[in-house]
PDB file of N, CA, C and O in Angstrom:
ATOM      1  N   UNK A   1     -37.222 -28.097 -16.743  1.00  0.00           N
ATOM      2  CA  UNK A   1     -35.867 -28.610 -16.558  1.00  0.00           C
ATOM      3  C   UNK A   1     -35.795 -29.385 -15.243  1.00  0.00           C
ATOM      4  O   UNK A   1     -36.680 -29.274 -14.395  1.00  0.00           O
ATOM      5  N   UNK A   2     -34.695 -30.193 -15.083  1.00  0.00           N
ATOM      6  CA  UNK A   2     -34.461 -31.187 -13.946  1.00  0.00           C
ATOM      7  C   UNK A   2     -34.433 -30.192 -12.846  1.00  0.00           C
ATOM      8  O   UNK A   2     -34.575 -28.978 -12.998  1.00  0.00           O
ATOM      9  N   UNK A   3     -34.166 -31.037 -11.322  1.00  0.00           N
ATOM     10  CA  UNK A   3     -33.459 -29.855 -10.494  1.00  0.00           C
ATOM     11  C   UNK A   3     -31.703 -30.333 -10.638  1.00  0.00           C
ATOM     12  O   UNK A   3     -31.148 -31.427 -10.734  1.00  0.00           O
ATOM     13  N   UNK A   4     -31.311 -29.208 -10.604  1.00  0.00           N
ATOM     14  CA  UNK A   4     -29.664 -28.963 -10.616  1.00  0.00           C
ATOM     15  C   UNK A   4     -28.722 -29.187  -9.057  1.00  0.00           C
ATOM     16  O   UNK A   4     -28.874 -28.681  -7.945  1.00  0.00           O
ATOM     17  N   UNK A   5     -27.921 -29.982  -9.488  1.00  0.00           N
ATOM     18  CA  UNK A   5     -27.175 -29.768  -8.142  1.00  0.00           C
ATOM     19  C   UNK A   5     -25.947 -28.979  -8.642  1.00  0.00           C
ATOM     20  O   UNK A   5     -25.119 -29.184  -9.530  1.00  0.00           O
ATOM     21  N   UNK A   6     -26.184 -27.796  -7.545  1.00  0.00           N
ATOM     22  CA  UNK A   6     -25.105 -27.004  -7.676  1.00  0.00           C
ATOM     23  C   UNK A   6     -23.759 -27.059  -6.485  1.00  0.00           C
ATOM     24  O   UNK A   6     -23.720 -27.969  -5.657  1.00  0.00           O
ATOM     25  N   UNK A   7     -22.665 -25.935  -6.536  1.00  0.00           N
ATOM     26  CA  UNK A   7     -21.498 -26.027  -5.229  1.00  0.00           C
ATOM     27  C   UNK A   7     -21.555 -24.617  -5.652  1.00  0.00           C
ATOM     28  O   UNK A   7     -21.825 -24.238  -6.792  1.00  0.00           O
ATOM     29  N   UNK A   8     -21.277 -23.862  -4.626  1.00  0.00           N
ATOM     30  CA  UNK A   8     -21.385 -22.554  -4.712  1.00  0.00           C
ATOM     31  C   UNK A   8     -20.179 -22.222  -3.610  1.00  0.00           C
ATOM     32  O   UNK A   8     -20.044 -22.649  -2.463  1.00  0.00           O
ATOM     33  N   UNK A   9     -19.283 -21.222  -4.447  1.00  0.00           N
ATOM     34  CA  UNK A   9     -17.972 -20.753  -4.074  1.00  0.00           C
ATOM     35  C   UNK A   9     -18.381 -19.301  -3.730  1.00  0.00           C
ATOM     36  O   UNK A   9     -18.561 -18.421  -4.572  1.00  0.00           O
ATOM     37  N   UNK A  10     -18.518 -19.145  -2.277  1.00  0.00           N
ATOM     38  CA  UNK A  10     -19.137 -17.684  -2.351  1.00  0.00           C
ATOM     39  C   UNK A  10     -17.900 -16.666  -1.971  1.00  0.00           C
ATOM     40  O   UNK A  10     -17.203 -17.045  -1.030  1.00  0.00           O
ATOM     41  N   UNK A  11     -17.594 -15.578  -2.512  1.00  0.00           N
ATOM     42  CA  UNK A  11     -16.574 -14.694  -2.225  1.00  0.00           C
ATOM     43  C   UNK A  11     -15.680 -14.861  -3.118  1.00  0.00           C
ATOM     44  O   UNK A  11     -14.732 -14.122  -2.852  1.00  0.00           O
ATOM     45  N   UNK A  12     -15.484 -15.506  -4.118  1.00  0.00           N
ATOM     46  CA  UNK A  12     -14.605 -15.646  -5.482  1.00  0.00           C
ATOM     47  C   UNK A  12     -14.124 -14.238  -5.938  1.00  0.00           C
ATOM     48  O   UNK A  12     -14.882 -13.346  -5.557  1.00  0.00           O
ATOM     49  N   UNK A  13     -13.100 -13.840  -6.625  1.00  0.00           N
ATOM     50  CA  UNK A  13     -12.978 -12.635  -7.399  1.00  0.00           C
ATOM     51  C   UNK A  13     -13.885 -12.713  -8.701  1.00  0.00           C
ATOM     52  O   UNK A  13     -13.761 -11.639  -9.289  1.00  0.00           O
ATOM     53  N   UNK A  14     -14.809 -13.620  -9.428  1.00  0.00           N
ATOM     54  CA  UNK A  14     -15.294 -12.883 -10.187  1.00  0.00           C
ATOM     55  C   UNK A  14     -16.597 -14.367 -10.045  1.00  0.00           C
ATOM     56  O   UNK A  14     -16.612 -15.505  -9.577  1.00  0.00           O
ATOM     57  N   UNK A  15     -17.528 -13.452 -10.767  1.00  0.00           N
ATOM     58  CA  UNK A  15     -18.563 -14.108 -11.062  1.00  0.00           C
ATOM     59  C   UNK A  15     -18.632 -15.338 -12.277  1.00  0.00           C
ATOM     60  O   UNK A  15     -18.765 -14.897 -13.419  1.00  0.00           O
ATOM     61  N   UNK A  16     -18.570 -16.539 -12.162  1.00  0.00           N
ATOM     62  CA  UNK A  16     -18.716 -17.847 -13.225  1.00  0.00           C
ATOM     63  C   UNK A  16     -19.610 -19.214 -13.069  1.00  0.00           C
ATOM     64  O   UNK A  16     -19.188 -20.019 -12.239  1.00  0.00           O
ATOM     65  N   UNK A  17     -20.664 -19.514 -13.701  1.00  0.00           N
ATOM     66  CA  UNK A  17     -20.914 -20.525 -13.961  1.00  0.00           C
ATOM     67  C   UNK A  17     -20.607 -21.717 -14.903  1.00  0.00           C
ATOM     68  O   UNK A  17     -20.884 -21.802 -16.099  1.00  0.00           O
ATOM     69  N   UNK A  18     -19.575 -23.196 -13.611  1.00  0.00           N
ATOM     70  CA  UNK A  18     -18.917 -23.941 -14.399  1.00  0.00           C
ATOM     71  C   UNK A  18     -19.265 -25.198 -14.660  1.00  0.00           C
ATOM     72  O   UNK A  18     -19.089 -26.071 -13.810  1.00  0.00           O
ATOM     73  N   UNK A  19     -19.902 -25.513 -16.080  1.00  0.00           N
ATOM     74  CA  UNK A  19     -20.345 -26.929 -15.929  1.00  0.00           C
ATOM     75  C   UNK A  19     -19.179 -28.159 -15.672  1.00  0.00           C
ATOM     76  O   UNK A  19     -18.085 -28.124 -16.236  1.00  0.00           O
ATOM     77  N   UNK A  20     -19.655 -29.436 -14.573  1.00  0.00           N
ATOM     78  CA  UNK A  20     -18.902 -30.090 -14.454  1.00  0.00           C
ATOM     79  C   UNK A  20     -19.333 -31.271 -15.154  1.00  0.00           C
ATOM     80  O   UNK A  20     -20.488 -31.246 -15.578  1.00  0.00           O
ATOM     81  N   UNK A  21     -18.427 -32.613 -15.426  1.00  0.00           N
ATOM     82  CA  UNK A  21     -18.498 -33.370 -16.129  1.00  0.00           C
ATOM     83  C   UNK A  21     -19.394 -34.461 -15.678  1.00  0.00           C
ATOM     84  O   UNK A  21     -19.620 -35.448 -16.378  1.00  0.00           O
ATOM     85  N   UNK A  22     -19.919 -34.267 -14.459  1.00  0.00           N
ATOM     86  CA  UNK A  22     -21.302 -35.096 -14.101  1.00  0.00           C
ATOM     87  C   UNK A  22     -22.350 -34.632 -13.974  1.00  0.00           C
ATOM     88  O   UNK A  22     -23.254 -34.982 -13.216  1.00  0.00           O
ATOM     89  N   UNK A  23     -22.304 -33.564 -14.919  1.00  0.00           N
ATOM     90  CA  UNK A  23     -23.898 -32.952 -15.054  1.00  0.00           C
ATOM     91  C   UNK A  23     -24.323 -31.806 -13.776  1.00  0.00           C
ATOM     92  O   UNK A  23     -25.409 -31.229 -13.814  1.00  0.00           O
ATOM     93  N   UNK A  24     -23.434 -31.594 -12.781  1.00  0.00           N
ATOM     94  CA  UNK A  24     -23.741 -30.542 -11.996  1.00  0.00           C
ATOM     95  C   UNK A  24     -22.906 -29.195 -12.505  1.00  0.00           C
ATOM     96  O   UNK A  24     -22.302 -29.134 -13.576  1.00  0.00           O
ATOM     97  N   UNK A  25     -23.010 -27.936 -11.338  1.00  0.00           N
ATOM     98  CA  UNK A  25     -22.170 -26.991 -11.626  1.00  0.00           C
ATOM     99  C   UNK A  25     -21.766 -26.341 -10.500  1.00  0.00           C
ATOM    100  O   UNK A  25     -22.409 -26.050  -9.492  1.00  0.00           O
ATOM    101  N   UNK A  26     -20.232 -26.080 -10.885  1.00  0.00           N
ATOM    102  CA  UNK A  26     -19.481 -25.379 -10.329  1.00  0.00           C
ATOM    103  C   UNK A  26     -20.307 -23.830 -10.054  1.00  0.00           C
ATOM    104  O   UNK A  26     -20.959 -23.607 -11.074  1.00  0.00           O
ATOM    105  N   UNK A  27     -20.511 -22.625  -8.974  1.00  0.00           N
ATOM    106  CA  UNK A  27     -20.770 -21.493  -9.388  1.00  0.00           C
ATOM    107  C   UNK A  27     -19.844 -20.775  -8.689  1.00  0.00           C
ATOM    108  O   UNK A  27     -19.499 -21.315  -7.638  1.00  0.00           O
ATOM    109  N   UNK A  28     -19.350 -19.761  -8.934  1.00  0.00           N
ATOM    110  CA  UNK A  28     -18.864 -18.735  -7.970  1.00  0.00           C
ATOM    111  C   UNK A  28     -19.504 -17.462  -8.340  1.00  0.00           C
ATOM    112  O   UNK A  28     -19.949 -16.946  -9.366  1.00  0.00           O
ATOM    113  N   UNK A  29     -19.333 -17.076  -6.733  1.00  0.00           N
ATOM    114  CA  UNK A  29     -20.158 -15.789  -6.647  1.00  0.00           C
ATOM    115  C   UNK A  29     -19.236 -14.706  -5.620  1.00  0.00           C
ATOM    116  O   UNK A  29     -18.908 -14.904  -4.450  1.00  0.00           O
ATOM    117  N   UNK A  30     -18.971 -13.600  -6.421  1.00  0.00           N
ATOM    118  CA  UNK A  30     -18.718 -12.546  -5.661  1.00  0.00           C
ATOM    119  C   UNK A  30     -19.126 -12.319  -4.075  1.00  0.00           C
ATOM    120  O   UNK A  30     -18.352 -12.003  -3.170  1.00  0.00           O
ATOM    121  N   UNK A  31     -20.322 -12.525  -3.993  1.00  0.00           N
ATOM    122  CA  UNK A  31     -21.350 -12.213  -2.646  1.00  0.00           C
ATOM    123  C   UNK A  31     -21.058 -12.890  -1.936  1.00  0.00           C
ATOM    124  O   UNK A  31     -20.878 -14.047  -2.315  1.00  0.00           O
ATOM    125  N   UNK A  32     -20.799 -12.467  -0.166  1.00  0.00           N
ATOM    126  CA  UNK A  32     -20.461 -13.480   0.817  1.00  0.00           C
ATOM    127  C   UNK A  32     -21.867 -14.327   1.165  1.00  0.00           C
ATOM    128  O   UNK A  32     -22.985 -14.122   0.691  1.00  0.00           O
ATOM    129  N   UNK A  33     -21.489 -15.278   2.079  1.00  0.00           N
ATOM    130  CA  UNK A  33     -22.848 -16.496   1.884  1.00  0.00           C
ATOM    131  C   UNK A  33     -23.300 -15.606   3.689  1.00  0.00           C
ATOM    132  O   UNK A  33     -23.332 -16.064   4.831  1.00  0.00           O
ATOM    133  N   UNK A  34     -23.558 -14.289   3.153  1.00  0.00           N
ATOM    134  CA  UNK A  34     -24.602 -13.597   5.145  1.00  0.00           C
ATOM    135  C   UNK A  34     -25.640 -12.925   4.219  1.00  0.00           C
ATOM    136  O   UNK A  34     -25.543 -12.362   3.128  1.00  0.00           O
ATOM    137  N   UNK A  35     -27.064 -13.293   5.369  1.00  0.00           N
ATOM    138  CA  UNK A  35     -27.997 -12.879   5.057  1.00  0.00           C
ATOM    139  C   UNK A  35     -28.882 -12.815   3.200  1.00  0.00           C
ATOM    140  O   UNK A  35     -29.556 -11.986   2.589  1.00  0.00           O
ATOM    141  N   UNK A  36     -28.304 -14.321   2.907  1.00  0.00           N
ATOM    142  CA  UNK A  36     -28.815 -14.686   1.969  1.00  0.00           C
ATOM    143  C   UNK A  36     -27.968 -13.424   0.564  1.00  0.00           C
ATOM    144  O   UNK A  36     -28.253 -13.133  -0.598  1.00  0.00           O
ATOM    145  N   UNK A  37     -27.339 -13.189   1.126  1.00  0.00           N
ATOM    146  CA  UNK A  37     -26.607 -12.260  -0.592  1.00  0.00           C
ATOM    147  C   UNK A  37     -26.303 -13.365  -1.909  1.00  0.00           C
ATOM    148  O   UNK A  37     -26.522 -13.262  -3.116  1.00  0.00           O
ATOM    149  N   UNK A  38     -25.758 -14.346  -1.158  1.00  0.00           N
ATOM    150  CA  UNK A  38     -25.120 -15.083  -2.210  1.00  0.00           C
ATOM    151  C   UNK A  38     -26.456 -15.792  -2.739  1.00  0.00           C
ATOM    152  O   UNK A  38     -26.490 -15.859  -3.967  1.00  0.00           O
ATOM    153  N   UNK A  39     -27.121 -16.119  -2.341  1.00  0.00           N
ATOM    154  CA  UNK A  39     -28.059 -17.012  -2.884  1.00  0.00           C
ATOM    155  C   UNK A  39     -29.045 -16.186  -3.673  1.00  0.00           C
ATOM    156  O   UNK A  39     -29.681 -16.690  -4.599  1.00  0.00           O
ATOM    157  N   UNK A  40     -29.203 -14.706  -3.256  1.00  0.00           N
ATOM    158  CA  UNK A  40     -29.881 -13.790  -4.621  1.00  0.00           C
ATOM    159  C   UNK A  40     -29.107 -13.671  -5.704  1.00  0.00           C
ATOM    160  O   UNK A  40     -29.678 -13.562  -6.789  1.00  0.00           O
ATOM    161  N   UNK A  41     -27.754 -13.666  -5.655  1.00  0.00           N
ATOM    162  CA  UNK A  41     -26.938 -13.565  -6.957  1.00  0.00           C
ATOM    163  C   UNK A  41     -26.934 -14.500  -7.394  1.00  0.00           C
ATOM    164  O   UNK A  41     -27.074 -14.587  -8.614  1.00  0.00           O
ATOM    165  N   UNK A  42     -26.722 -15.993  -6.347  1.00  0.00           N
ATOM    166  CA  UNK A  42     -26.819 -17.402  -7.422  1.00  0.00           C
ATOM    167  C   UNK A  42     -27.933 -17.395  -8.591  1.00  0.00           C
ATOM    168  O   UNK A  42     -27.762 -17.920  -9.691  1.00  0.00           O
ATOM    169  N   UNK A  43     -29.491 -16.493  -8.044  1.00  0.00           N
ATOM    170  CA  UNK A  43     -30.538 -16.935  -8.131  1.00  0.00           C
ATOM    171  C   UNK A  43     -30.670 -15.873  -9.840  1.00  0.00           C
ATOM    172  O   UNK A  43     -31.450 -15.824 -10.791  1.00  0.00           O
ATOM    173  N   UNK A  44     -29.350 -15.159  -9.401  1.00  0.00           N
ATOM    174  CA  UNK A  44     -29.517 -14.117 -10.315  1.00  0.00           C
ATOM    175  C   UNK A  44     -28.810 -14.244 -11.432  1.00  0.00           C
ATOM    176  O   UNK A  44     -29.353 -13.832 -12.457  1.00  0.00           O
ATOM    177  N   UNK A  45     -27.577 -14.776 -11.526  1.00  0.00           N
ATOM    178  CA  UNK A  45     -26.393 -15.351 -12.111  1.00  0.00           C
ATOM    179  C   UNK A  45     -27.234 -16.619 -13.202  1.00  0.00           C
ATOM    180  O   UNK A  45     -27.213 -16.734 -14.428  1.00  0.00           O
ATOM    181  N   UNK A  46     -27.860 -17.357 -12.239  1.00  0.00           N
ATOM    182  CA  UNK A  46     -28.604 -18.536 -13.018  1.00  0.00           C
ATOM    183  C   UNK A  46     -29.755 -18.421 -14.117  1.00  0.00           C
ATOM    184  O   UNK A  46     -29.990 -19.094 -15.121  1.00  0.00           O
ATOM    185  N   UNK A  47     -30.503 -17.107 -13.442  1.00  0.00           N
ATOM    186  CA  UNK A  47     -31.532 -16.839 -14.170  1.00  0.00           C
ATOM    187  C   UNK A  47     -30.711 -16.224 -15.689  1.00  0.00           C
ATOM    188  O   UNK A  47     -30.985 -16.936 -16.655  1.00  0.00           O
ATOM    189  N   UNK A  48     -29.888 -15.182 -15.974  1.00  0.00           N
ATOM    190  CA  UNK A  48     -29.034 -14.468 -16.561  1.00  0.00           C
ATOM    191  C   UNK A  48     -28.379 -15.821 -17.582  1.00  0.00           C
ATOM    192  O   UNK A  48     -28.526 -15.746 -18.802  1.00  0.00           O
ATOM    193  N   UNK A  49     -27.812 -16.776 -17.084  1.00  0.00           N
ATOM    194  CA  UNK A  49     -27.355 -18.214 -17.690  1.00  0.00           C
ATOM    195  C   UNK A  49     -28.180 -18.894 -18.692  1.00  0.00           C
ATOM    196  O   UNK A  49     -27.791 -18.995 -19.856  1.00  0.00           O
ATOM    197  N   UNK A  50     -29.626 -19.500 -18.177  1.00  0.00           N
ATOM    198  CA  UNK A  50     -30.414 -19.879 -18.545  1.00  0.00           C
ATOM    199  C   UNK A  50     -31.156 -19.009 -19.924  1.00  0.00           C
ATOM    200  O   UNK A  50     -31.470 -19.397 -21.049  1.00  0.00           O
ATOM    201  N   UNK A  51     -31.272 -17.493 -19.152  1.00  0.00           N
ATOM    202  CA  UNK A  51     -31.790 -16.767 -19.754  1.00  0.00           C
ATOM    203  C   UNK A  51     -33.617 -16.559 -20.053  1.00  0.00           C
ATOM    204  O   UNK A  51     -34.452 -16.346 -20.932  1.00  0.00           O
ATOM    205  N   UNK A  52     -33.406 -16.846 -18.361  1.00  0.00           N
ATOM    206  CA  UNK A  52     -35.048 -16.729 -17.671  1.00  0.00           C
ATOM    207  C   UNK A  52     -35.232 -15.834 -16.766  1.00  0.00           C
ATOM    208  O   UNK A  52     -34.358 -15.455 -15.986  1.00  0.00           O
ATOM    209  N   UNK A  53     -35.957 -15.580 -16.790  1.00  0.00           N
ATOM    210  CA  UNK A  53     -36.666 -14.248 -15.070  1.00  0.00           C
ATOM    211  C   UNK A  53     -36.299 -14.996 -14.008  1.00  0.00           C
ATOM    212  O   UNK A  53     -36.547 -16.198 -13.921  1.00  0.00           O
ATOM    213  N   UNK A  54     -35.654 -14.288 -13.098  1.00  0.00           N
ATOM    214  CA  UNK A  54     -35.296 -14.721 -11.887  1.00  0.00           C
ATOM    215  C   UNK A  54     -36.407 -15.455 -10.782  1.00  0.00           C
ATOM    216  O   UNK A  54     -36.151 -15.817  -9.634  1.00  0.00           O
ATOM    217  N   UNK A  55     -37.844 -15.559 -11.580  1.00  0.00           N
ATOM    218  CA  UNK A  55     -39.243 -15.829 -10.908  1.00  0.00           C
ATOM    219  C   UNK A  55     -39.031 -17.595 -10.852  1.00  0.00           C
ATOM    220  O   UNK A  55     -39.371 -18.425 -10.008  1.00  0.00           O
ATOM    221  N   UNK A  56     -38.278 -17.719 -12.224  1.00  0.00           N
ATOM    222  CA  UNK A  56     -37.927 -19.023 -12.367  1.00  0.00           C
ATOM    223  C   UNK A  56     -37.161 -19.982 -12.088  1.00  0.00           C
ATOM    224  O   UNK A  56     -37.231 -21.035 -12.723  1.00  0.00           O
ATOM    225  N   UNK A  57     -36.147 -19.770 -10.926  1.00  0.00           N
ATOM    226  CA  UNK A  57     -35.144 -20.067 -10.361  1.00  0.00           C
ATOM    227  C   UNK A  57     -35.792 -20.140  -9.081  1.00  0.00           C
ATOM    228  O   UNK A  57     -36.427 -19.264  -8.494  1.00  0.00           O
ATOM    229  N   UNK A  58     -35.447 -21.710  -8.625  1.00  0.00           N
ATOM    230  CA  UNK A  58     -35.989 -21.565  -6.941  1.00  0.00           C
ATOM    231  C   UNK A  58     -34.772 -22.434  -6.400  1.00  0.00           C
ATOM    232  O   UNK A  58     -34.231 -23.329  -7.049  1.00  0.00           O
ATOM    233  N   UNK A  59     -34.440 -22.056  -5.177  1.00  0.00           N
ATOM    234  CA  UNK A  59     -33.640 -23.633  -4.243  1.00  0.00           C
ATOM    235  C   UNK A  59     -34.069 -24.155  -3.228  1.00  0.00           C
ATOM    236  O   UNK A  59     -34.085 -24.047  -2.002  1.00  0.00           O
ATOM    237  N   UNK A  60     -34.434 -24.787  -4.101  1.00  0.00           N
ATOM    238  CA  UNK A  60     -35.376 -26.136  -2.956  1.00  0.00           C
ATOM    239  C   UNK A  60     -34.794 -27.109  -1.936  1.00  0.00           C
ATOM    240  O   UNK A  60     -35.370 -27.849  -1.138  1.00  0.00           O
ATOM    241  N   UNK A  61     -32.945 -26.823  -2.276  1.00  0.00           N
ATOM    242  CA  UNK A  61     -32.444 -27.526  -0.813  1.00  0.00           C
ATOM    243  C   UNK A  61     -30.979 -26.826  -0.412  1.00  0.00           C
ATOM    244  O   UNK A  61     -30.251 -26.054  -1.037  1.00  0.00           O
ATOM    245  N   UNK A  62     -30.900 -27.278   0.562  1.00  0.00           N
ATOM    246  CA  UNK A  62     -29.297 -26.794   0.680  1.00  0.00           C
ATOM    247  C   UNK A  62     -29.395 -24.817   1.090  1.00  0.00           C
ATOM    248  O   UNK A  62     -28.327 -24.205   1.107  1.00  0.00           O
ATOM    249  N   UNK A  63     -30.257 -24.315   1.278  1.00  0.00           N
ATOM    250  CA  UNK A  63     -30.105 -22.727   1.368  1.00  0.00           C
ATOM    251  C   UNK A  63     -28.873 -22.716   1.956  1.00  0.00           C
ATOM    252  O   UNK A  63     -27.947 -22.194   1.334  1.00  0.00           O
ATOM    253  N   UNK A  64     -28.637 -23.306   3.294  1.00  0.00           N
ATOM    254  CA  UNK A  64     -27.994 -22.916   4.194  1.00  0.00           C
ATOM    255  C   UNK A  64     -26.799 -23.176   3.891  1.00  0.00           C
ATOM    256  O   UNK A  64     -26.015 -22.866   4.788  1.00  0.00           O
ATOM    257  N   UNK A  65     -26.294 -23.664   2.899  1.00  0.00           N
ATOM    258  CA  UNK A  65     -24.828 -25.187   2.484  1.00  0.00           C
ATOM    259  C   UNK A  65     -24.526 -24.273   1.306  1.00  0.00           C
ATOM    260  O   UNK A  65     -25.198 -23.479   0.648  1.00  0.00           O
ATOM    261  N   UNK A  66     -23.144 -24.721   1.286  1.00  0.00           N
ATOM    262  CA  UNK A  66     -22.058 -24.713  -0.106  1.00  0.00           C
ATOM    263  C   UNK A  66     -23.167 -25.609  -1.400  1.00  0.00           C
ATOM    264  O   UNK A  66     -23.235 -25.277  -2.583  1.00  0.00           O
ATOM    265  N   UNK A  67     -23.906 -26.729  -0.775  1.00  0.00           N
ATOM    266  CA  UNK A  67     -23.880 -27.721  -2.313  1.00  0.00           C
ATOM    267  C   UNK A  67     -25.793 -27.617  -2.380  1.00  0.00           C
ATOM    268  O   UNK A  67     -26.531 -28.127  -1.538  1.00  0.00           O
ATOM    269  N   UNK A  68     -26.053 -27.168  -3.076  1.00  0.00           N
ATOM    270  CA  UNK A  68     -27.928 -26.627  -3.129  1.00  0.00           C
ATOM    271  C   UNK A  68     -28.278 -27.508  -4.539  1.00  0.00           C
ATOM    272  O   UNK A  68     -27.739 -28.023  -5.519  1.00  0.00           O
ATOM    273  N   UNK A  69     -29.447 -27.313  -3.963  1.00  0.00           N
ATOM    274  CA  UNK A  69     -30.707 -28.272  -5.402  1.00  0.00           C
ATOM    275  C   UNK A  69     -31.580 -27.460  -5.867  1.00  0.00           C
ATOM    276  O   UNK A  69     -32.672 -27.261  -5.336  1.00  0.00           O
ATOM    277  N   UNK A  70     -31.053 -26.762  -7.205  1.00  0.00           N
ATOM    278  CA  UNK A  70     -31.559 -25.448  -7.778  1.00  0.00           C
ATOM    279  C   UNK A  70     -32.775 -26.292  -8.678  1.00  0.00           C
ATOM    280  O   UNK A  70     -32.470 -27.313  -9.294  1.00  0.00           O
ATOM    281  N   UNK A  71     -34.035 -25.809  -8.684  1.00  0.00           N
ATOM    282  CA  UNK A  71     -35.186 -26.146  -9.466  1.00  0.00           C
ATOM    283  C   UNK A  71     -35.664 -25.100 -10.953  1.00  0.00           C
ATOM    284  O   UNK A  71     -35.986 -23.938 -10.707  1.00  0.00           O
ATOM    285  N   UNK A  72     -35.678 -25.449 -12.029  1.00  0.00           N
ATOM    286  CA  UNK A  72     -35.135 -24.082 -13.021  1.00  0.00           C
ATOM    287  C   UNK A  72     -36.753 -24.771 -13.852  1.00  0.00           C
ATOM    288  O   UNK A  72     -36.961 -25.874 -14.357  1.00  0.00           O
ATOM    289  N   UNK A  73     -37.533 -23.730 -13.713  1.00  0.00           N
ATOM    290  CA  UNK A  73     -39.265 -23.825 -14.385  1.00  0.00           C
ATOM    291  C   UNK A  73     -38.770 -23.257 -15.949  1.00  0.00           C
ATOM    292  O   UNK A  73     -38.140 -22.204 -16.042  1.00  0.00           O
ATOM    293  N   UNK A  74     -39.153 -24.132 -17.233  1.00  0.00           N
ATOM    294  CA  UNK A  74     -39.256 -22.960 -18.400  1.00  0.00           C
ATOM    295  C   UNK A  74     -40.508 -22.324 -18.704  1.00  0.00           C
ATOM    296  O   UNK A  74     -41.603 -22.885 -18.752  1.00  0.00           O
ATOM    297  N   UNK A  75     -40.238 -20.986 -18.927  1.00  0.00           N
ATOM    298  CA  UNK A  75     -41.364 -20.364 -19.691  1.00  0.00           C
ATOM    299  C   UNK A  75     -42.360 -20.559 -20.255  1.00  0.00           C
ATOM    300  O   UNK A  75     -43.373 -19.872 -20.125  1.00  0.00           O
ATOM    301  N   UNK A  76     -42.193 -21.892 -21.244  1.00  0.00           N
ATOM    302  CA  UNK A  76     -42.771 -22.300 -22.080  1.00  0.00           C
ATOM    303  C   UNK A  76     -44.113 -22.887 -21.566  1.00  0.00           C
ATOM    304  O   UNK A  76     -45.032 -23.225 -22.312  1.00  0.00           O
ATOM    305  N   UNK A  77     -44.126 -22.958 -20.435  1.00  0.00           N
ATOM    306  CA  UNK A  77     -45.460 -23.601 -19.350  1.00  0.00           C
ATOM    307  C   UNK A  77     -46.154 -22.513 -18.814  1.00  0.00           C
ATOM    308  O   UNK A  77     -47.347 -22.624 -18.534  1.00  0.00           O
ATOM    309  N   UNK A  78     -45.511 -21.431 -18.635  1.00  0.00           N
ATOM    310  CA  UNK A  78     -46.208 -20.024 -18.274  1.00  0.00           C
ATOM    311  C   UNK A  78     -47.231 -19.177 -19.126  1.00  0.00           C
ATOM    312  O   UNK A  78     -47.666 -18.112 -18.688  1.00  0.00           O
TER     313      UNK A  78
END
């Protein structure tokens, strides 16, 4: 798969992944954005979405930022 540009709403009341109409996604995440919480649940939320092992989910930009460049490997190469 491509890499994804995501926006990540960290501290939301509930957990959702929202596709937007230019091909990126909205996410919110329960988890505050300290000490990387939010970005294991993004990582976890996405994998769960996709419906891949979380081995397969990487973010290759943005760790530190609201707006990240999620890289999503399929299986099918493994």
């Amino acid at each position: 798969m491509p890499i994804l540009t995501v926006k990540v709403i960290a501290r939301a009341s509930q957990c959702a992944v929202v596709p937007q109409a230019d091909g990126s996604f909205k996410i919110k995440l329960t988890q505050p954005a300290i000490e990387g919480r939010a970005n294991e649940q993004l990582i976890a939320l996405l994998a769960e979405h996709f419906h891949l092992s979380k081995s397969h989910i990487h973010i290759v930009g943005g760790a530190h930022t609201s707006i990240k460049r999620v890289k999503i490997d399929s299986e099918s190469g493994s």
